[in-house]
C-alpha positions as CSV (number, residue, x, y, z in Angstrom):
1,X,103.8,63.1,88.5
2,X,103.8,66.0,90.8
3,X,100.3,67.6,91.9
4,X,99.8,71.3,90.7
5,X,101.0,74.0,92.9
6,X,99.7,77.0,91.5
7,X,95.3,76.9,90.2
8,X,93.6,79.5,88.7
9,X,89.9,79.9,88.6
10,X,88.3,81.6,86.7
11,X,84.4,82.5,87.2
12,X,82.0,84.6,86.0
13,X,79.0,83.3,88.2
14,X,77.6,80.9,85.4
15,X,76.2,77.3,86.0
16,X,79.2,75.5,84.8
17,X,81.5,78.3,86.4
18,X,79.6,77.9,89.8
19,X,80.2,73.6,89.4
20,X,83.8,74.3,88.6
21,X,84.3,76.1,92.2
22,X,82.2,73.7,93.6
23,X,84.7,70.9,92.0
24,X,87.9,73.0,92.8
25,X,86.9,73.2,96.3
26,X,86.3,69.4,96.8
27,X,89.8,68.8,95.4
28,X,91.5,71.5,97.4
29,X,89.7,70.2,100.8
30,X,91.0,66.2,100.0
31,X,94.5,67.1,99.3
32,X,98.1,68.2,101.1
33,X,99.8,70.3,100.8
34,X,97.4,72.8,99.6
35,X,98.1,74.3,96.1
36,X,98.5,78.1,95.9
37,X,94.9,78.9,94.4
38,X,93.7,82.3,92.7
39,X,89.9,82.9,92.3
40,X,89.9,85.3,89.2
41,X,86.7,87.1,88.3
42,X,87.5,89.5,84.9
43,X,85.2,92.2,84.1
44,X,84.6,93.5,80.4
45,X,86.0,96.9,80.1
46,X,82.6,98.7,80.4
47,X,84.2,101.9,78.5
48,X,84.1,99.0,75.1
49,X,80.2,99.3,75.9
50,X,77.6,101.4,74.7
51,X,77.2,102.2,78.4
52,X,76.1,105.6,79.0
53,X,77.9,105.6,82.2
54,X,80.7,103.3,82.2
55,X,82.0,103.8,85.5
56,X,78.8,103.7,87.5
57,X,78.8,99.7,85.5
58,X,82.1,99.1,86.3
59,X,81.5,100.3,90.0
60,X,78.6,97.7,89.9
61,X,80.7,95.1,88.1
62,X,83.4,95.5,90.8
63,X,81.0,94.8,93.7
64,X,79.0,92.3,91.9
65,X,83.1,90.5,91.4
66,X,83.4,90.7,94.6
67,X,80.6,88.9,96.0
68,X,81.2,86.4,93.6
69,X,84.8,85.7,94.7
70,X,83.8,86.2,98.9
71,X,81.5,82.8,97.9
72,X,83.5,81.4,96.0
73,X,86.6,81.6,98.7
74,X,83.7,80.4,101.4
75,X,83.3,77.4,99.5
76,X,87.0,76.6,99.1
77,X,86.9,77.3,103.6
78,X,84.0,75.1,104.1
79,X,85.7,72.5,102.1
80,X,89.0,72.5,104.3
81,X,88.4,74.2,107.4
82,X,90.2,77.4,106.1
83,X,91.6,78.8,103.0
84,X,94.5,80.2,103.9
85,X,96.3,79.6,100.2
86,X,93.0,81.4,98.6
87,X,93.5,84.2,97.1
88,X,90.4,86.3,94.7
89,X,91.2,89.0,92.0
90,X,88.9,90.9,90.1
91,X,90.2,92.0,86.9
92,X,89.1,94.4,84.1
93,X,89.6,93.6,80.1
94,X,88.9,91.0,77.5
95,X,88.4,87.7,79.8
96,X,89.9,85.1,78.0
97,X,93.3,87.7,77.2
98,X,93.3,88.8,80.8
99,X,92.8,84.6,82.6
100,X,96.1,83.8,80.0
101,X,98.2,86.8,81.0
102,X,97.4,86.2,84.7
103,X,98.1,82.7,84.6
104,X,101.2,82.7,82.6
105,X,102.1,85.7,85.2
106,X,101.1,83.7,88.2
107,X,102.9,80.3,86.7
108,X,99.7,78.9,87.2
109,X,100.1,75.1,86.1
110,X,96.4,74.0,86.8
111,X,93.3,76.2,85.2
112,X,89.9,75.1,86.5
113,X,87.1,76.8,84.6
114,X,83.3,75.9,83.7
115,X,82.8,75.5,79.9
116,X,79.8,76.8,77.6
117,X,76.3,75.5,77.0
118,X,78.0,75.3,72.7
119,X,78.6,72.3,71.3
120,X,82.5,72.6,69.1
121,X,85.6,70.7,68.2
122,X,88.5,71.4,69.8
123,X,90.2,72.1,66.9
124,X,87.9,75.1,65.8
125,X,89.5,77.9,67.0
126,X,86.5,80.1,66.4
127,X,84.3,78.3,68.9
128,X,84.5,77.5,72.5
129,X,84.7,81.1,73.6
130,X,86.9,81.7,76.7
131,X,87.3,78.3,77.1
132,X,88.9,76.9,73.5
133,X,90.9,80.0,73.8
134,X,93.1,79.0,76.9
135,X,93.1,75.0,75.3
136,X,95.1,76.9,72.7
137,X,97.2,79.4,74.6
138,X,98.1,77.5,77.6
139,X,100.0,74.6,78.3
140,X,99.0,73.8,82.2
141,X,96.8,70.8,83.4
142,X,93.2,72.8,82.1
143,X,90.4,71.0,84.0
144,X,86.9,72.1,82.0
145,X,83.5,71.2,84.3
146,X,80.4,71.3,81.5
């Protein structure tokens, strides 16, 4: 069996999101060649929200992305001396729509994500959030760090 090429992950700055980096990173700096790896942070469209100014929250959500992603890709760097293959993307819509649309876009063939703090099956669809949503959708190697 071939290694992945291609990983997205996905985080949102949770505990089990922050331990899937941590995990990712660990693989990334113990093996060659390096996999192409996106770091995707997806923002909730704010203008869904009973915000009373969207765009100064999105603005915030952007830069709050952001710094998520510049530590993220630091961890990835410390891991393997560089991280040249690491790429970060904040994104704006319903999360677990916009991680399948960018991996499926992407080809990604490995998903690293942290799960939830709820206890399901993995054949309720209605549970599991973000997470049971790409089991279902995707058909990748999906790595899930709870």
């Amino acid at each position: 069996m071939e290694l992945p090429k291609r990983w997205l992950i996905a985080t949102d700055g949770s505990k089990y999101a922050e331990m899937s980096v941590d995990y990712a990173a660990g693989l990334y700096g113990a093996i060659r060649p390096k996999p192409e790896v996106t770091l995707l942070h997806v923002i909730p469209d704010p203008t869904d929200s009973q915000s009373r100014n969207p765009m100064t929250a999105l603005t915030k959500e952007k830069e709050h992305g952001k710094q998520l992603l510049k530590n993220a890709k630091d961890k990835f760097a410390q891991a393997a001396g560089k991280a040249d293959t690491v790429h970060t993307m904040v994104a704006i819509g319903e999360p677990r729509q916009v991680i399948v649309e960018i991996a499926k876009g992407n080809k990604t063939d490995h998903i690293i994500m942290g799960g939830s703090d709820y206890r399901w099956r993995i054949t309720d669809l209605l549970s599991g959030g973000v997470t049971n949503y790409i089991l279902h959708h995707l058909q990748c190697v999906i790595t899930v760090i709870k």
